[in-house]
N, C-alpha and C positions, 0 to 999 in steps of 0.2 A: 798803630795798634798791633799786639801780636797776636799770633797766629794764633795760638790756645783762645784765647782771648773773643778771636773770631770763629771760631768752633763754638764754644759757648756759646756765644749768644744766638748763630743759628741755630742749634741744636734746642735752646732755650727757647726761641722763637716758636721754633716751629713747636714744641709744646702746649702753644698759647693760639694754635691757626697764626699762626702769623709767617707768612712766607713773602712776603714783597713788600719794600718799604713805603710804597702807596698805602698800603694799608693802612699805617699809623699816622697817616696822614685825612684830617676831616674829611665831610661831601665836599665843602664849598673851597678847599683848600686853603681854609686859613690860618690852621693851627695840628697841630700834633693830637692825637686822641691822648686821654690818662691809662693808669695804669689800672685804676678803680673801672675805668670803662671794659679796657679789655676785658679783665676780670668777668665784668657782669655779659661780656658777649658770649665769651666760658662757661659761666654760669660754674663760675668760682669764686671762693670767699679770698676777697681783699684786706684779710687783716694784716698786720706788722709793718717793717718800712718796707719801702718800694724797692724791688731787688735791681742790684747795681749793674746787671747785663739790661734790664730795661732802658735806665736812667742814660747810658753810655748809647744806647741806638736810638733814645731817642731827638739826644745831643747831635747824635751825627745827621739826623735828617731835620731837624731844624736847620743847620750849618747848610747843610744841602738844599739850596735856594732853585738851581736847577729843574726841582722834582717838579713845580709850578707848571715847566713849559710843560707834561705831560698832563694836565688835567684841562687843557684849554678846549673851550666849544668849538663848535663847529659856525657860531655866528659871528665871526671873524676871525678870517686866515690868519694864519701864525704866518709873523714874522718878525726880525730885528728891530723893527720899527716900534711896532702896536705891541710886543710882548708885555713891555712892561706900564700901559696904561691899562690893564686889565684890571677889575677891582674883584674883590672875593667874588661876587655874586656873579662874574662872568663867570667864574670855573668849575667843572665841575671833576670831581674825581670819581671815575668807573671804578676803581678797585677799593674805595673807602669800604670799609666793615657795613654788613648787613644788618639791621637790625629788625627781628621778627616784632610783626604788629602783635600786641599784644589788647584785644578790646576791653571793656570794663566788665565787672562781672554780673550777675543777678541776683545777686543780692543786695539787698535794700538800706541794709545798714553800715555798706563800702562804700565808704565817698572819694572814691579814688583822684588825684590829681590827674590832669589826661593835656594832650597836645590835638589840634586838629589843623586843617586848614578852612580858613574865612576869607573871602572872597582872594584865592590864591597869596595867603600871606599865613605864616607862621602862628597861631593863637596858643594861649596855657588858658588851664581853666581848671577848677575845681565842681564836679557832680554834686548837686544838690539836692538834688531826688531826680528818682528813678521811675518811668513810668510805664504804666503797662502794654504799652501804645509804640513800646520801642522808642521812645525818646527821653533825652535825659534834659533835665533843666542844669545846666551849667553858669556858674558865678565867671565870670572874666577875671581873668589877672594876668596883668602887665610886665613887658621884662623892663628894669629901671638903668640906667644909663652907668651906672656904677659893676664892678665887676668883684667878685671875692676868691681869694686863692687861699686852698689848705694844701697844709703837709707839701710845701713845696709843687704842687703841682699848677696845672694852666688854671686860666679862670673859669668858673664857674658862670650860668646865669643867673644873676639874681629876680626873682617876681615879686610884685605885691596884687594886691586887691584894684581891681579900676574901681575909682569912686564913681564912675559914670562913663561912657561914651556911645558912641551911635552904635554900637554894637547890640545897645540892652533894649529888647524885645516887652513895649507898655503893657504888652495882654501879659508875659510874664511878672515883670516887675513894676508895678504901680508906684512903687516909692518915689522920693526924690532924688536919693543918693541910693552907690550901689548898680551893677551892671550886671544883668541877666539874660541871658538866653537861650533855645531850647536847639538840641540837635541830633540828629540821629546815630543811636549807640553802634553802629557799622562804621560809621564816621571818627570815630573815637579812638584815642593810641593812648593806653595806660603810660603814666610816667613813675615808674620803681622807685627810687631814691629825690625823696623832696624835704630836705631836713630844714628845721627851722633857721633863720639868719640871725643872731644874736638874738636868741630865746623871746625873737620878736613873731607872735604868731600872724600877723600880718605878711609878713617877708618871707620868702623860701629862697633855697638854693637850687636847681636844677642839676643833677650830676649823672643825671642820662647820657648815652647818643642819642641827638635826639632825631631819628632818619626821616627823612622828608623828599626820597628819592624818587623821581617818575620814570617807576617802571615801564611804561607805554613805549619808551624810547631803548631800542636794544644797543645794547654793549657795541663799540665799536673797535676796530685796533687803531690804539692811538700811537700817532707817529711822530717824530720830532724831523723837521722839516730841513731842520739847519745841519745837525749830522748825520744825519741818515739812519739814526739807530730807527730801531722797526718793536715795539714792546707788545708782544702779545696781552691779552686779558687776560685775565685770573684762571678762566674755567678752560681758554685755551690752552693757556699753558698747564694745566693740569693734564691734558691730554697730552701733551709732547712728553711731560714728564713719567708718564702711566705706560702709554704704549712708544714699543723698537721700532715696529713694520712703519716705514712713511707715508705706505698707502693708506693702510688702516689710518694714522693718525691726520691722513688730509680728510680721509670716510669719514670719520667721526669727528672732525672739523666742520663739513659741509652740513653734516646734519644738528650740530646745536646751532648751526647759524638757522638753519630751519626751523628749529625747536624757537631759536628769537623770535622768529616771524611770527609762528602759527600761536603762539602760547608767554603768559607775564606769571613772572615767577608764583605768584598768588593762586593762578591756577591750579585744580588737580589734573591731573594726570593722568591716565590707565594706558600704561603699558603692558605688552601681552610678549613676555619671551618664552623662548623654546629652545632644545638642544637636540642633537640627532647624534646617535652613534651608530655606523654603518660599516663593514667588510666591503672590499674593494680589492679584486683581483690586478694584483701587477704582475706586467705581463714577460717583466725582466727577472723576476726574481722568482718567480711560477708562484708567489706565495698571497695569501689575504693579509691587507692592510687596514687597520682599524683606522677610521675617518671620525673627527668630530668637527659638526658644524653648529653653529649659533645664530640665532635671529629673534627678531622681536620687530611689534607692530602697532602702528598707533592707527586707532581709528575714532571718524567723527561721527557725528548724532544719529548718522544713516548707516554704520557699520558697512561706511566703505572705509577700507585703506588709505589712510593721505602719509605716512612715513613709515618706512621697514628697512631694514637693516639685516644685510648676512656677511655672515665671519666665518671664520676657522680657528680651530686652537690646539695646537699639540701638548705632545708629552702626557704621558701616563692616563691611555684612556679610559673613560668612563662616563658613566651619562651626567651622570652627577656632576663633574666637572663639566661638560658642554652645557649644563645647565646655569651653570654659574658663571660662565664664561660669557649666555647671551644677557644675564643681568649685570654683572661690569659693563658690557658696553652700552645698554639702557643707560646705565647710572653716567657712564662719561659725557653723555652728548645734554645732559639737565642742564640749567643753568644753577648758579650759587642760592640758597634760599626757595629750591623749586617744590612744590608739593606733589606727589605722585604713589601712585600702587601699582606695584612691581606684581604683575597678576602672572603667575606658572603652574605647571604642572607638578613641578618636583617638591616633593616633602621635604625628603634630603637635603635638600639645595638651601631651603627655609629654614631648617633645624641647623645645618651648618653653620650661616650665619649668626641666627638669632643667640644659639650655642654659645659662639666666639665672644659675642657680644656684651653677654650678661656675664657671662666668668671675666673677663677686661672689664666691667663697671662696677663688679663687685669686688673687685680690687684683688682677685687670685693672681699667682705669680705666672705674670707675661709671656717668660720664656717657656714655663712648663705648657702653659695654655697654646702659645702659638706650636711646640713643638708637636702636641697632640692633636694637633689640628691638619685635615686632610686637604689638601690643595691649597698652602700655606698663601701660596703668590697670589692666588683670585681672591680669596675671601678677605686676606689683610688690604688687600689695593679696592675692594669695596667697601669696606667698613672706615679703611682714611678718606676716600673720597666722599662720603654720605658726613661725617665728619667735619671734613673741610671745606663741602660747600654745604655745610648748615641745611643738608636737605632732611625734609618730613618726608619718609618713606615707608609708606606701612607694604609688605608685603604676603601677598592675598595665593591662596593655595585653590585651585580650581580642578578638577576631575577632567585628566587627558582623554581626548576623542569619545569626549560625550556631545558633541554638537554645540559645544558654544565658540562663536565664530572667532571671537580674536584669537583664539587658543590655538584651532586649526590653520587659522591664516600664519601664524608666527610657527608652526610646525614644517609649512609649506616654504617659510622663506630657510627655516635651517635646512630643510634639505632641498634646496633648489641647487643642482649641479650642473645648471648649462652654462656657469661662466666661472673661470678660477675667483672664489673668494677670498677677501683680505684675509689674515690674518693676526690676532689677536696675542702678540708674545709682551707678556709683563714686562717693566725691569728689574733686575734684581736687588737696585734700590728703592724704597717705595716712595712715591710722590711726595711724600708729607717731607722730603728734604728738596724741596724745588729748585732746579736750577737754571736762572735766565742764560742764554747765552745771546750775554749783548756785547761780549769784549771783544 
């Protein structure tokens, strides 16, 4: 392949979140995702053909048989032996595409197609009604042994209707044919895209991801045994990619391994940052030194402290930047798909981003936007990160030292000066062009 060629496509890629070729690779690693999927993890329209920088990567990691040995469990050792009696359902891939649950709606005249799980096994179903009771009465239907491919792409699953099985619930369905029964709408994952199988209204096609992933179990680094390569996770490497300092990036390492422990990405969040700007007499130069420090603080149900974090940040000071400075490194240690409220003091800091954000969605031009933008490196390196890991991040404006406690604690960790703090230098490339160093 040439080089142009390979510019492309990562450049293309990374367009799409797509920065590791795990990605385009299933949960259960059995196949390649589509192009219509990406698309819809975008929350982009998939019309025309499939562009040919897709189609070329996705060739190449199909051919790439290898990718397999990285998605193996932990419920038997890798080795040369057992590698290859592993069947789909051993493996699991930590970096496949995330897909947000999306539940059914409340209104009564959406019969939305939905996925669940039944006694730990995969279910489709069709809403039947809707009840006030928070439960939905659901029709069953089956995926059939047959498989259907359009426009060149993987297979799709095909469904029909169950005429019946021990699934259907008598206090629902009295009949004799026909399978029903009732489930709770929490329990429920809308399925987007269910188009008819040869204008057969009984048959559908499935053209979802359809995620089935148990978040209870955190990310782990998976290793390849046999050559020793070492491949960070997704959210890790994002942090190698994001921050210079080593220390900073082992800090902020240790704490999303923390962030796995205490917290499943479904969870909300309230993080409390804070920024400090301070004069600092050196005693070499007889003159005052402008200092900015960053911190933020998680707390639990009793408003103690269970995680906090302090940094440092140079160049060009201002509070405004120390402010922004401690929500990147909030934002680095989340995991992919995490839900959180970024709770601060600074207006500026909120208006900045939010700013940036709507002139880049409202399609105003890039360069002019980011050139007018004040602390190009923090706000661009948080808005690709919120981006690329698909996080829900509403951020919440709070009134500085009025007595409410997460506010003052995360004020207390940025200017805490009894130990040199990390840190916090961007690079001057931004994340969204990731780069493994496994060679």
């Amino acid at each position: 392949m040439h080089t142009k060629d390979k510019e492309l496509i990562i450049r293309k890629a990374a367009s799409m979140s797509i920065y590791g070729a795990l990605q385009l690779v299933n949960q259960d690693a059995s196949d390649t995702v589509t192009w219509q999927q990406i698309c819809d993890v975008n929350k982009r329209p998939a019309r025309g053909k499939i562009p040919r920088w897709f189609t070329l990567l996705a060739e190449l990691i199909q051919k790439a048989s290898y990718l397999k040995d990285f998605c193996m469990t932990e419920r038997t050792p890798f080795n040369s032996e057992n590698s290859l009696k592993h069947e789909g359902s051993d493996l699991e891939n930590a970096q496949a595409f995330r897909m947000l649950k999306k539940p059914p709606s409340i209104d009564n005249r959406k019969k939305e197609f939905v996925h669940m799980q039944q006694d730990h096994t995969l279910t489709f179903g069709q809403i039947n009604k809707k009840h006030q009771t928070g439960k939905h009465t659901i029709q069953h239907w089956v995926i059939t042994d047959s498989e259907q491919k359009m426009d060149n792409e993987k297979p799709y699953k095909i469904i029909k209707r169950c005429g019946g099985c021990s699934l259907n619930d008598r206090r629902v369905n009295k009949e004799t044919h026909g399978c029903y029964f009732n489930k709770d709408r929490l329990l429920l994952t809308c399925i987007n895209r269910v188009p008819k199988y040869r204008n057969d209204p009984d048959t559908r096609i499935v053209k979802d991801i359809i995620e089935n992933r148990n978040y209870s179990l955190p990310q782990q680094t998976v290793e390849h045994s046999l050559v020793g390569i070492q491949i960070s996770d997704y959210d890790t490497a994002l942090i190698q990619n994001t921050l210079l300092d080593n220390e900073a990036i082992q800090q902020h390492t240790t704490l999303l391994q923390q962030i796995r422990l205490n917290f499943v990405p479904h969870d909300t969040i309230n993080i409390y940052t804070d920024g400090s700007l301070t004069n600092r007499f050196n005693n070499s130069s007889n003159t005052f030194t402008k200092l900015m420090g960053t911190g933020w603080v998680i707390l639990n149900n009793k408003d103690e402290v269970i995680l906090e974090c302090n940094s440092s940040i140079t160049d060009w000071p201002s509070s405004t930047r120390a402010e922004l400075g401690a929500i990147l490194s909030a934002i680095l240690v989340l995991q992919t798909g995490q839900k959180a409220n970024i709770i601060t003091d600074s207006q500026a800091a909120i208006d900045s981003i939010n700013h940036t954000r709507t002139n880049l969605t409202n399609g105003k031009n890039k360069t002019r936007t980011w050139c007018k933008c004040n602390n190009y490196s923090i706000v661009s390196s948080i808005i690709n990160l919120i981006d690329s890991k698909q996080l829900e991040i509403k951020l919440v404006k709070v009134k500085g030292h009025s007595g409410v406690k997460g506010n003052e604690e995360a004020d207390r960790v940025a200017k805490n000066n009894t130990k040199k703090p990390t840190c916090i230098n961007v690079k001057d490339s931004q994340q969204k062009d990731l780069i493994y160093d496994i060679y």
